[in-house]
C-alpha positions as CSV (number, residue, x, y, z in Angstrom):
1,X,-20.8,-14.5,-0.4
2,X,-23.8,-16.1,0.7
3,X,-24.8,-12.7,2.4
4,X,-23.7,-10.5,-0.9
5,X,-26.0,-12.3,-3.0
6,X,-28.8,-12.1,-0.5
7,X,-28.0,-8.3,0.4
8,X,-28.3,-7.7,-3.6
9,X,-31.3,-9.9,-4.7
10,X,-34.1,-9.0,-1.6
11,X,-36.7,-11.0,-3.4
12,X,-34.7,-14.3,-3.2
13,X,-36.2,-16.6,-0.6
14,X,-33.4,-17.4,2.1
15,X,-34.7,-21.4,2.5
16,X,-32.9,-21.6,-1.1
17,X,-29.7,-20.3,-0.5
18,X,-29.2,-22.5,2.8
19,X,-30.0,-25.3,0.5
20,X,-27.6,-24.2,-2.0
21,X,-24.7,-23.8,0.8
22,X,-25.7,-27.6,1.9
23,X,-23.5,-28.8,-0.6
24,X,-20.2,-26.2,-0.6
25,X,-19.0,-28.8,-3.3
26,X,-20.6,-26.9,-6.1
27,X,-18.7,-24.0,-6.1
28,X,-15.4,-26.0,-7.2
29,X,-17.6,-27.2,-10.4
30,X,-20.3,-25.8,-11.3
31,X,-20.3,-22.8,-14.1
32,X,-23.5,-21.7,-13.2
33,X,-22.6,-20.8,-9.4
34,X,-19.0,-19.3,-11.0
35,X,-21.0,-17.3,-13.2
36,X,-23.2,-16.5,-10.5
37,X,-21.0,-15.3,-8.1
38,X,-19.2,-13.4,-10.4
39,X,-23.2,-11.9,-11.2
40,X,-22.6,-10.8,-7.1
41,X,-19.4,-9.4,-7.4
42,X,-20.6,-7.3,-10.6
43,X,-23.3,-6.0,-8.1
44,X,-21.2,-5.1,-5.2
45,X,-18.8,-3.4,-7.4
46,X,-21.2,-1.5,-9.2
47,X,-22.2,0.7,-6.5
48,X,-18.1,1.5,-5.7
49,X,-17.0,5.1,-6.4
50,X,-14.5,5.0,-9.7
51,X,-11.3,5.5,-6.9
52,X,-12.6,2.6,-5.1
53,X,-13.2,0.0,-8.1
54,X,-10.1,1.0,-9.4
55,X,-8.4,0.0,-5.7
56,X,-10.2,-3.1,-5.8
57,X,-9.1,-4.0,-9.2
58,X,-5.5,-3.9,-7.9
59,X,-6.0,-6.0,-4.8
60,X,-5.9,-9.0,-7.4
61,X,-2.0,-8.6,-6.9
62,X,-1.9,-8.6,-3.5
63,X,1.3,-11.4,-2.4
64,X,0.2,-12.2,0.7
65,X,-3.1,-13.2,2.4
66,X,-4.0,-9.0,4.0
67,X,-2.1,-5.6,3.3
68,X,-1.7,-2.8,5.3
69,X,-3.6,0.6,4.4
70,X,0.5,1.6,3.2
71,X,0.6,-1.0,0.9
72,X,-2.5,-0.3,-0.5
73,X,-2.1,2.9,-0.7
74,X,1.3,2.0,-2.8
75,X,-1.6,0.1,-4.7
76,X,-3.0,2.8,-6.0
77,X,-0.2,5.7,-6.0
78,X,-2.0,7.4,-3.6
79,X,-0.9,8.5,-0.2
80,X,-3.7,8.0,1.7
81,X,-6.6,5.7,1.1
82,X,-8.4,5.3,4.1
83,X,-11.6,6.0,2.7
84,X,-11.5,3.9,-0.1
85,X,-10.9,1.1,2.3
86,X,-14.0,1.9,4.3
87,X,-15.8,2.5,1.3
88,X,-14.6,-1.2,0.3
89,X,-14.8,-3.1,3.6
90,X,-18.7,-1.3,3.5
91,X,-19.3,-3.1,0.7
92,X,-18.2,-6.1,1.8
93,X,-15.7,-6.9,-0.5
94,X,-12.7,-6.4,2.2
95,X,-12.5,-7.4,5.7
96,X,-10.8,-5.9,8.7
97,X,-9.9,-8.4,10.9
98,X,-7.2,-6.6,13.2
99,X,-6.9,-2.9,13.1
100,X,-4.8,-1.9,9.9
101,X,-4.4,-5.2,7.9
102,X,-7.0,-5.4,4.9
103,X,-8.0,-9.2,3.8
104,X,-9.5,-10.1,0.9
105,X,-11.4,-13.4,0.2
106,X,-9.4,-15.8,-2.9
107,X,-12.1,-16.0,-5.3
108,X,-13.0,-12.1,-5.0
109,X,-9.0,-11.5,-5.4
110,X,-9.8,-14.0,-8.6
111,X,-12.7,-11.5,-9.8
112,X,-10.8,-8.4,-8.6
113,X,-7.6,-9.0,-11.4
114,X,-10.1,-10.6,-14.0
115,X,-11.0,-6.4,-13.6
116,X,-7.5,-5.0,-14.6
117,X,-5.4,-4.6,-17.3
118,X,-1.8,-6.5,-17.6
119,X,-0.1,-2.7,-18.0
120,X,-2.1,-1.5,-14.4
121,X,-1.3,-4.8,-12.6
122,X,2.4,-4.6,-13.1
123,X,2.7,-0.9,-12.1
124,X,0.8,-1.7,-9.1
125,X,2.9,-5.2,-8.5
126,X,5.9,-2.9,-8.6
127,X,4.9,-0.1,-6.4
128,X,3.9,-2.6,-3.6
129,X,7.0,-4.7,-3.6
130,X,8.9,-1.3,-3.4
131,X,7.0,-0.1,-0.8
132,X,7.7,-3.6,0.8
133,X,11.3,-3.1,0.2
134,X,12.4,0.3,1.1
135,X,10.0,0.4,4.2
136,X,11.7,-3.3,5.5
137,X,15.0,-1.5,5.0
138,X,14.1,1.4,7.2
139,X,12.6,-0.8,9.9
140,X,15.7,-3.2,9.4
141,X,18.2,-0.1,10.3
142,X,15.9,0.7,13.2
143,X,16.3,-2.6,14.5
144,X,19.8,-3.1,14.1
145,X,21.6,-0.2,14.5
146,X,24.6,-1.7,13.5
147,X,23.4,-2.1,10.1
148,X,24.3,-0.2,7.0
149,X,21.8,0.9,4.6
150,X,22.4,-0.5,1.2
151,X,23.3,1.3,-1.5
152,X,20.7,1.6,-4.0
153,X,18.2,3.6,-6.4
154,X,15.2,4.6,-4.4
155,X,11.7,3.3,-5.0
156,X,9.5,4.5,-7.3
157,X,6.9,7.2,-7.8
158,X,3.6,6.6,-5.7
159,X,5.2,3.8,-3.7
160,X,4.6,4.8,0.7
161,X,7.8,4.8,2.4
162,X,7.6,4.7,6.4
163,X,10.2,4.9,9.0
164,X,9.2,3.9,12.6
165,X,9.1,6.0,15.5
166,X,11.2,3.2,17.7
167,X,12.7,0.2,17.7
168,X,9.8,-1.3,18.9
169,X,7.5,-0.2,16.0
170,X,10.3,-1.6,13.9
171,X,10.2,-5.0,15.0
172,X,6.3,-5.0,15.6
173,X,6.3,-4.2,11.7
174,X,8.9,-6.7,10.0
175,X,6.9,-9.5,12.5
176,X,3.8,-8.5,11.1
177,X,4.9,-8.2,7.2
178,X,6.9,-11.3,7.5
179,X,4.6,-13.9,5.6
180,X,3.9,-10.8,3.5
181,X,7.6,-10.3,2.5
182,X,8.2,-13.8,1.8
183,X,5.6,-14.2,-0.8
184,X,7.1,-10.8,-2.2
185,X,10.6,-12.2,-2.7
186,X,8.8,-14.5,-5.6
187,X,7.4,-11.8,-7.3
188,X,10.1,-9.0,-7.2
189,X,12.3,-7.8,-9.5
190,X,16.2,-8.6,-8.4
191,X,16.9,-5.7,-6.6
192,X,13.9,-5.9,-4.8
193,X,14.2,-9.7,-3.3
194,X,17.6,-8.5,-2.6
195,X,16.5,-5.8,-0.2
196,X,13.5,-7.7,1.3
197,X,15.9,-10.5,1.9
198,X,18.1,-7.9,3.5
199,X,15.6,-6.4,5.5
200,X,14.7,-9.9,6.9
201,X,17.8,-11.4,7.5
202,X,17.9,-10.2,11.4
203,X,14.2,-10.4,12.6
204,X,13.6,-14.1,11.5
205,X,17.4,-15.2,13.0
206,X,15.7,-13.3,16.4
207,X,12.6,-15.0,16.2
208,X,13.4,-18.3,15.3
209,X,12.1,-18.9,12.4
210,X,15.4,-20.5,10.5
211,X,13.6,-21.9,7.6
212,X,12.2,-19.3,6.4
213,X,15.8,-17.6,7.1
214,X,17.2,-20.1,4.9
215,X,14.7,-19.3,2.3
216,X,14.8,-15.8,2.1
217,X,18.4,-15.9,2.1
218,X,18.5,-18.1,-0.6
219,X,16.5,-16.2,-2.9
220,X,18.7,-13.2,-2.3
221,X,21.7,-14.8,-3.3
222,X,20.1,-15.7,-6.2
223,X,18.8,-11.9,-7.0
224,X,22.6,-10.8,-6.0
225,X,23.7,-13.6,-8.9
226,X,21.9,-11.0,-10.9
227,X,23.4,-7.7,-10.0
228,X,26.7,-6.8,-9.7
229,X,26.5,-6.1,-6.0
230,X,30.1,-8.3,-4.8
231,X,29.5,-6.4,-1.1
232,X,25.8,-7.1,-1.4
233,X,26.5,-11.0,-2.2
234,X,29.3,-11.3,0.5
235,X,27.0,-9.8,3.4
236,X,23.8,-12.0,1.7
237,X,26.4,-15.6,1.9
238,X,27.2,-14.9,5.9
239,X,23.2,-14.4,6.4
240,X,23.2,-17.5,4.2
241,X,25.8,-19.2,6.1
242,X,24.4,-17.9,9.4
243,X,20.7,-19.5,8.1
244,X,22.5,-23.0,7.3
245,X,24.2,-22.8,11.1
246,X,21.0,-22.2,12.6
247,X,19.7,-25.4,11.2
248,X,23.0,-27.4,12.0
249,X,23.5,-28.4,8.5
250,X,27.4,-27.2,9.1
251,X,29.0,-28.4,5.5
252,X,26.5,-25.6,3.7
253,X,27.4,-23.2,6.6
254,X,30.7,-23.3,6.2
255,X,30.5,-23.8,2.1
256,X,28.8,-20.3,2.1
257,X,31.2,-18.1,4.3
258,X,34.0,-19.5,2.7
259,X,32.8,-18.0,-0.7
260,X,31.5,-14.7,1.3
261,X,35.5,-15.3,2.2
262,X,36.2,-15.0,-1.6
263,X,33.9,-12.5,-2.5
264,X,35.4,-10.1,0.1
265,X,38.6,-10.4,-1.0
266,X,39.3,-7.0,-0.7
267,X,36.8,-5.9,2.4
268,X,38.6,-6.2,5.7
269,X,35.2,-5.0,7.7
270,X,33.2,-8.1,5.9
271,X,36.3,-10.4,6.1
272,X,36.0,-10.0,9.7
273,X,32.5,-10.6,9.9
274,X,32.9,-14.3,8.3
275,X,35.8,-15.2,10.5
276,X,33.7,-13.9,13.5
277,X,30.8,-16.5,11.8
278,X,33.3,-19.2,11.2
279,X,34.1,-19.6,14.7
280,X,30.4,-19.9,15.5
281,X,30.5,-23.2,13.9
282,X,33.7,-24.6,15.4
283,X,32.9,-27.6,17.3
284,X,33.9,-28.0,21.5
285,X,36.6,-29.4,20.2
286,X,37.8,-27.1,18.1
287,X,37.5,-24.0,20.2
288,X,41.1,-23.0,19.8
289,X,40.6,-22.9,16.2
290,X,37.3,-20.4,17.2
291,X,39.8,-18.2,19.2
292,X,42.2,-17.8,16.4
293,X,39.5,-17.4,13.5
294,X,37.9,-14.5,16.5
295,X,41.3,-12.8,17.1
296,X,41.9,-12.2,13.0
297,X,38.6,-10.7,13.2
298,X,39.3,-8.6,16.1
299,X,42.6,-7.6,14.5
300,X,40.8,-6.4,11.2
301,X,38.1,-4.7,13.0
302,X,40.5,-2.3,15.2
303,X,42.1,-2.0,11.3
304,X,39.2,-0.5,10.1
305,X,38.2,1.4,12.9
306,X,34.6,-0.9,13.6
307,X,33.7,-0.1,17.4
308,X,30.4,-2.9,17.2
309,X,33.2,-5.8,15.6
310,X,35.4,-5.0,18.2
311,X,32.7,-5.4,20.5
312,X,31.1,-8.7,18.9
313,X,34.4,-10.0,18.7
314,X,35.4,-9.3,22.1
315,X,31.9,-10.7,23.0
316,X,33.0,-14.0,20.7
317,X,36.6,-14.3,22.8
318,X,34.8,-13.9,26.1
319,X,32.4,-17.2,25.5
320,X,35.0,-19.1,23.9
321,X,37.3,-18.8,26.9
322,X,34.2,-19.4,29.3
323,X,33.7,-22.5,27.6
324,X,37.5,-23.8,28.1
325,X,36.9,-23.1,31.6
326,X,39.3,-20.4,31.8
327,X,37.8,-17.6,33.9
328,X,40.1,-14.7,34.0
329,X,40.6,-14.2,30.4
330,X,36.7,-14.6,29.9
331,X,35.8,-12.0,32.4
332,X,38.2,-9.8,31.1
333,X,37.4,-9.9,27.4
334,X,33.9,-9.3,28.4
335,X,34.5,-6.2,30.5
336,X,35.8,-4.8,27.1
337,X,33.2,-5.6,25.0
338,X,30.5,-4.5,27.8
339,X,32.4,-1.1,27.7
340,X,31.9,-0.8,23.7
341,X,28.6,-1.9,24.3
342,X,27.6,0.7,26.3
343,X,29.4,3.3,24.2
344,X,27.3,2.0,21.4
345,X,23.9,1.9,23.7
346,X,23.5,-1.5,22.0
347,X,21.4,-4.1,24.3
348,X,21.5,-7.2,22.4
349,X,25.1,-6.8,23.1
350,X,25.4,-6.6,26.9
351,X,23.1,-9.2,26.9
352,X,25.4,-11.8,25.8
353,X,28.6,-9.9,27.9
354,X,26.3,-10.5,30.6
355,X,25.4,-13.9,29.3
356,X,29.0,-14.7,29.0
357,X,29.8,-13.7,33.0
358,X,26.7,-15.7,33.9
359,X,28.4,-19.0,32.4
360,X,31.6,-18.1,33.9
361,X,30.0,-17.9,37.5
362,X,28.1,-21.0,37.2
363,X,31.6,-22.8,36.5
364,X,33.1,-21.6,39.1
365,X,30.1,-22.2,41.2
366,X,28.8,-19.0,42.5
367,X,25.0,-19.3,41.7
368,X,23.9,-16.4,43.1
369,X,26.0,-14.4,40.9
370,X,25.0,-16.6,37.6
371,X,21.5,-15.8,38.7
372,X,21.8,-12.3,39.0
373,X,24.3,-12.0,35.3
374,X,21.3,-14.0,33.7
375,X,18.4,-12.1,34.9
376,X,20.3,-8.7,33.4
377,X,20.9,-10.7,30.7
378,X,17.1,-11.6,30.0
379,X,16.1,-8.0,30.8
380,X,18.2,-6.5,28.0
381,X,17.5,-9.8,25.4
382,X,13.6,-8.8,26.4
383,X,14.4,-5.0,25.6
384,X,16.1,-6.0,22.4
385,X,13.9,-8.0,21.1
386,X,15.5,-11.3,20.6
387,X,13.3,-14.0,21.1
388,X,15.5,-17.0,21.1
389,X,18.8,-15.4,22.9
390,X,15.7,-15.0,25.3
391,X,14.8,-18.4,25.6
392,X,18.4,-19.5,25.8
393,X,19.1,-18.0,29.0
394,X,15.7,-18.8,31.0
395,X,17.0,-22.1,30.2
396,X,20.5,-21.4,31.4
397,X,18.7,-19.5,34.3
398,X,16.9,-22.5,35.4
399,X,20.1,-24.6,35.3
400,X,21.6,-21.9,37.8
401,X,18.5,-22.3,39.9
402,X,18.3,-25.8,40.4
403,X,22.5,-26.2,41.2
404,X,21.6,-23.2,43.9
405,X,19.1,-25.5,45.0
406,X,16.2,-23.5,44.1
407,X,13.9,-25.6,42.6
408,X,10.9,-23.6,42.5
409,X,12.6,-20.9,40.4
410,X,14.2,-23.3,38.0
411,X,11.0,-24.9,37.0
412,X,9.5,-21.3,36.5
413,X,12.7,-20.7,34.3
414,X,12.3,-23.5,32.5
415,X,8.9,-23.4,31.5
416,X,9.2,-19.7,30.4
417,X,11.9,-21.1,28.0
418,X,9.6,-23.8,26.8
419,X,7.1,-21.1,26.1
420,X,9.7,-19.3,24.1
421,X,11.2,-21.6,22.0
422,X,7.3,-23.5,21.5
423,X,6.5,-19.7,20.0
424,X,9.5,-20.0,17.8
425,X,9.1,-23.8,16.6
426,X,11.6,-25.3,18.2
427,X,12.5,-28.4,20.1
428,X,12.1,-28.7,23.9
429,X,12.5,-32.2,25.0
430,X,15.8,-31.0,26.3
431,X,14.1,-28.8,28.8
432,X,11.1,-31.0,29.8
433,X,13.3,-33.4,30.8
434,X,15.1,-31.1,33.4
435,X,11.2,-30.0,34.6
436,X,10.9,-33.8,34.9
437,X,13.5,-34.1,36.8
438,X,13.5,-31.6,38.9
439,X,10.1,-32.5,39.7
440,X,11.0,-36.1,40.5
């Protein structure tokens, strides 16, 4: 600001603005400086082209703290407006600090919707959070291929639309949105949060970030309350229920997947999906019950002809078998599920089938074998993009390590799983202790 006002009044001495910033105090109070500054602004924005002020003007919506060039260009109804955002960042009145993303300081966002009418700010509002919406749905299919597309009107006129050129780009996307998105759920209209909430659901359970899981997931069912969506609100309450399992609070996990339960009284497919979730929670000492809840799924998916419930279920009777310690019908449920997950090219998937063998070698004391099944299983979690499946098996990798004796590789193990779960925000006493050890 301090440059603005000395790149637009020359014949002001610099000695007095340095005095002026000694003290950063006054801007909080002072009407003079507010006035001032907004003298500044007035300057910088008079020498904008008409396309650009207008652009600027709408930035004072803006939900998070930058925009992509799409979203600005949803701003304005345009489809492309690259040079209105050179023509901007020129002026100084938008910053580029990583290729792409657009930030804007607070007090010029202020000044920037003090510019525009009510009527302009809610058709921009609107175009943004659609083009927010409908883009995190197409990167949330490219993710997760498993997932449908919901069923709803399309976004409106002027709002950019992308789909990703890989699953990659997908991910690299929904990451990058993802404070973004959740300061758009506030501001949408129902269907809106509904669909950012969908299109979140999977990336942040991947990454780690289960609060903000919870959140989002929250606010959707609250959107859904709105709508008469039952299949919407059924799918939203296992996310929800997924969310509340993530962050052990069990009694609100299995609160909402008993209502999903209700809600899909009449959807086999989804049924299945909240039994598969329900045995997720079962305790150790309750795995039987988690093979029973997992074999009704498995039932209703072959019903209704699902090839990746099948597989996720098989996967599901595979680990809870591994953890009774009963080896043949663990291997053997995982050989069919690996099949499906092959047929479906899915690796998230073999991952875990591989994860699942790994657990069953380590029991049965083969370490070389639990070595090898968790290093394929980290290569495909690494090439799915799952950060915290990730992290889960360097730490089971380095247990394999250190009962093989190998206590070089378990510490490197270990402390690539530290770095993984730090990057997601989670605990790792559990692990530093084993380094500790190991090193003792």
């Amino acid at each position: 600001m301090a440059g603005a006002r000395a790149a637009t009044q020359p014949e002001f001495p610099l000695a007095a603005l340095a005095d002026e910033l000694a003290d950063l105090d006054a801007f909080a109070d002072d009407d003079d400086v507010t006035a001032d500054l907004r003298s500044v602004f007035s300057h910088s924005c008079d020498a904008l082209s008409p396309a650009a002020l207008r652009l600027f003007r709408l930035l004072g919506v803006m939900p998070g703290a930058d925009i992509s060039a799409d979203g600005a260009a949803s701003l304005a109804g345009l489809p492309d407006v690259t040079a209105l955002l050179a023509e901007l960042t020129g002026a100084n009145l938008l910053d580029e600090p990583s290729p792409g993303r657009f930030t804007c300081h607070d007090l010029l966002r202020d000044y920037a919707a003090e510019l525009s009418q009510e009527t302009e700010r809610a058709q921009a509002q609107h175009r943004l959070l659609d083009h927010l919406a409908f883009t995190g749905v197409e990167m949330a299919v490219a993710m997760t291929q498993s997932r449908r597309r919901p069923d709803t009107t399309g976004p409106v006129e002027g709002a950019v639309v992308r789909t990703p050129a890989s699953h990659d780009e997908a991910i690299r996307w929904l990451v990058t949105e993802h404070p973004t998105l959740m300061a758009a759920m506030r501001q949408g209209t129902p269907a809106q949060t509904w669909l950012i909430g969908w299109s979140l659901a999977d990336v942040l359970d991947r990454i780690g970030h289960y609060q903000d899981l919870l959140t989002s997931q929250q606010l959707a069912v609250e959107a859904l309350e709105r709508l008469d969506r039952p299949h919407g609100l059924a799918r939203t309450l296992i996310n929800l229920g997924r969310a509340h399992g993530r962050l052990n609070q069990l009694t609100e996990s299995t609160r909402a997947l008993e209502r999903a339960l209700e809600v899909a009284a009449d959807d086999p497919a989804t049924q299945a999906d909240v039994l598969v979730n329900l045995a997720m929670l079962c305790p150790d000492d309750q795995t039987h019950q988690a093979i029973e809840y997992t074999r009704r799924a498995l039932a209703l998916y072959e019903e209704s002809g699902n090839i990746y419930g099948q597989a996720n279920a098989l996967n599901g009777l595979s680990w809870t078998h591994g953890k009774l310690g009963e080896a043949e019908p663990a291997l053997a449920y995982g050989e069919r599920a690996m099949v499906l997950w092959q047929q479906l090219d899915h690796p998230l998937g073999q991952g875990e089938a591989w994860d699942n063998f790994a657990t069953v070698h380590l029991v049965r004391g083969d370490h070389a074998a639990a070595v090898r099944a968790w290093s394929k299983a980290i290569e495909l979690y690494e090439r799915g993009g799952d950060r915290m499946l990730n992290a889960q098996a360097h730490d089971q990798l380095g247990d394999a390590h250190a009962a093989a004796g190998a206590a070089e590789e378990a510490q490197l193990a270990w402390r690539k799983a530290v770095e993984l779960f730090r990057a997601a925000d989670q605990p790792v006493g559990h692990i530093q202790r084993k380094l500790q050890a190991e090193r003792e």
